[in-house]
C-alpha positions in Angstrom: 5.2 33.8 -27.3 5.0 30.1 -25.5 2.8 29.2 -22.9 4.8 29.1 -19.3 3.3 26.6 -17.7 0.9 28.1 -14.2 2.5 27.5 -10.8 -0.2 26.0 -9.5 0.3 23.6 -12.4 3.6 22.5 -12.0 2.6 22.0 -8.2 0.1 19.8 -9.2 2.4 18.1 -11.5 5.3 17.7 -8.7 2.6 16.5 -6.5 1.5 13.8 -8.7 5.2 12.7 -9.5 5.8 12.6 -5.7 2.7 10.0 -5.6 3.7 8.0 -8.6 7.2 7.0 -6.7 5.4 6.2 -3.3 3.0 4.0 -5.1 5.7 2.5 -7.0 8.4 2.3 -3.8 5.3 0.6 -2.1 4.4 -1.4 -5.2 8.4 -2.6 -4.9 8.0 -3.2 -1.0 4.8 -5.2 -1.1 5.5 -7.6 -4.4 6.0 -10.3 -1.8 3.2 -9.8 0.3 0.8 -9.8 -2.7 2.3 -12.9 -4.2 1.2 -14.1 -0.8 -1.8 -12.8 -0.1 -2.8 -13.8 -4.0 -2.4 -18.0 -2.2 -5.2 -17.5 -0.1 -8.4 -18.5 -1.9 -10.3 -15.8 -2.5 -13.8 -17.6 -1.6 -12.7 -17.6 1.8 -11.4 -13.9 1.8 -14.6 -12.6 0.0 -16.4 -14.5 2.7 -14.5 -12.7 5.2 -15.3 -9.8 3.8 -18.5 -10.3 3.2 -20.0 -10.9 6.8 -17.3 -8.9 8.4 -15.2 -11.2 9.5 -12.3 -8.5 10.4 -10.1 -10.5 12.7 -9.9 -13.3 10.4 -8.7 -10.8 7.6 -6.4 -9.4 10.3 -5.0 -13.3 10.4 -4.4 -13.8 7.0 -2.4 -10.4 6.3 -0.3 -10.8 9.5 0.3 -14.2 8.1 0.9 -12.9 4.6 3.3 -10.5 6.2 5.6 -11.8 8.9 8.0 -13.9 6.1 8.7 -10.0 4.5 7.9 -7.0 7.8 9.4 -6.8 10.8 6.6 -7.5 13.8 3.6 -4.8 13.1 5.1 -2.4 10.8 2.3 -3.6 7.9 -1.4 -4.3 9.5 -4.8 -4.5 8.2 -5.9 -1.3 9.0 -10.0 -2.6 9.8 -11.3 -2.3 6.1 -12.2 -4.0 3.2 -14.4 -4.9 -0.1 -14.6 -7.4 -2.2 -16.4 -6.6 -6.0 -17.8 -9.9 -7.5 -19.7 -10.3 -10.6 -20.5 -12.7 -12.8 -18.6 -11.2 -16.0 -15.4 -10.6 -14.4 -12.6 -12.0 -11.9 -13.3 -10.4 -8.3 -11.5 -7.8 -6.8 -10.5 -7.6 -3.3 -9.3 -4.1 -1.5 -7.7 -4.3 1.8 -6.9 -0.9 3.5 -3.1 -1.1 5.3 -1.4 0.6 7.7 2.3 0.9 7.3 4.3 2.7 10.2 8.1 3.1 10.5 10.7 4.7 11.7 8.5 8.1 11.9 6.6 7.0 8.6 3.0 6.4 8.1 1.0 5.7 5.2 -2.4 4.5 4.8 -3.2 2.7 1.1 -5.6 0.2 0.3 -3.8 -2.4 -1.7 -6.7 -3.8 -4.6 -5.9 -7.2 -5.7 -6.9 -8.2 -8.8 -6.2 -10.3 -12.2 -4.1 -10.2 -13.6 -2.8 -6.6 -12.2 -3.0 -5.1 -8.7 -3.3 -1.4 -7.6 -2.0 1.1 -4.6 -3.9 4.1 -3.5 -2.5 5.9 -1.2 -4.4 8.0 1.1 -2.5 9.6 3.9 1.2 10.3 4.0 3.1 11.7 7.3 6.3 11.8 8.0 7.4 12.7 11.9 9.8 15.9 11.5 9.3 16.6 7.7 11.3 19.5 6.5 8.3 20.4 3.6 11.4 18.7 1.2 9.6 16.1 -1.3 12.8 14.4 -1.9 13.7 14.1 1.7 10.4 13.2 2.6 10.5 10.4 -0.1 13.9 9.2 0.8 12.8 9.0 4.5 9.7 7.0 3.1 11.6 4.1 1.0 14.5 3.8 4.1 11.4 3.1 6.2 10.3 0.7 3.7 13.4 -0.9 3.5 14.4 -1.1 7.2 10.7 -2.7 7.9 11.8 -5.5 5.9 12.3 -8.7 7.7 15.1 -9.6 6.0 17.6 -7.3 4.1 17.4 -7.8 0.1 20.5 -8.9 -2.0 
């Protein structure tokens, strides 16, 4: 006789493949912005960080995102850390705030070298019918559409 897998573990395992495609749909949205963000030197950002300098952080993501987002669809959502030691390359995490089209999610993006992260820790989307797919498709048009300019 085989083992038939629990319910409550395929839910967990359809749960966890529903996060793996926003992270990577958001991983696709943001390559640009983190290219950008990734100019800025990361003296002055850990500085920033450091004494709470939240406006200023504010600055350089708005700045980092205007070329790619329509006008306030991605924002610094008011957080951030920077981890510095002396036997490895920093790492910054900047919590976000993307809204669209009836589609929030808030994720901290963690820069780093040489690869970068998403966790995502709120999804909503305004008149979900409970259908992952939907809900997912409804996600990465939002994505889309917030983009400044169309892609090719």
């Amino acid at each position: 006789m085989q083992d038939q897998p629990k319910e409550d573990d395929q839910s967990a395992s359809e749960l966890n493949v529903v996060e793996q495609q926003r992270k990577k749909a958001l991983a696709r949205a943001l390559k640009d912005v983190i290219r950008e963000l990734k100019l800025v030197d990361v003296e002055d950002l850990i500085a920033y960080i450091r004494t709470d300098h939240h406006a200023n952080i504010s600055d350089i993501v708005r700045s980092s995102v205007e070329m790619f987002f329509k006008q306030d669809t991605l924002r610094y959502g008011m957080a951030a850390s920077a981890e510095v030691d002396w036997d490895r390359l920093p790492t910054i995490a900047l919590d976000l705030e993307f809204y669209h089209q009836g589609v929030w999610i808030y994720f901290t993006l963690v820069l780093s070298n040489p690869d970068n992260s998403i966790n995502v820790s709120y999804v909503e989307v305004t008149n979900s019918t409970g259908d992952p797919e939907a809900d997912m498709r409804k996600l990465i048009d939002a994505l889309e559409d917030a983009r400044a300019h169309p892609r090719f």
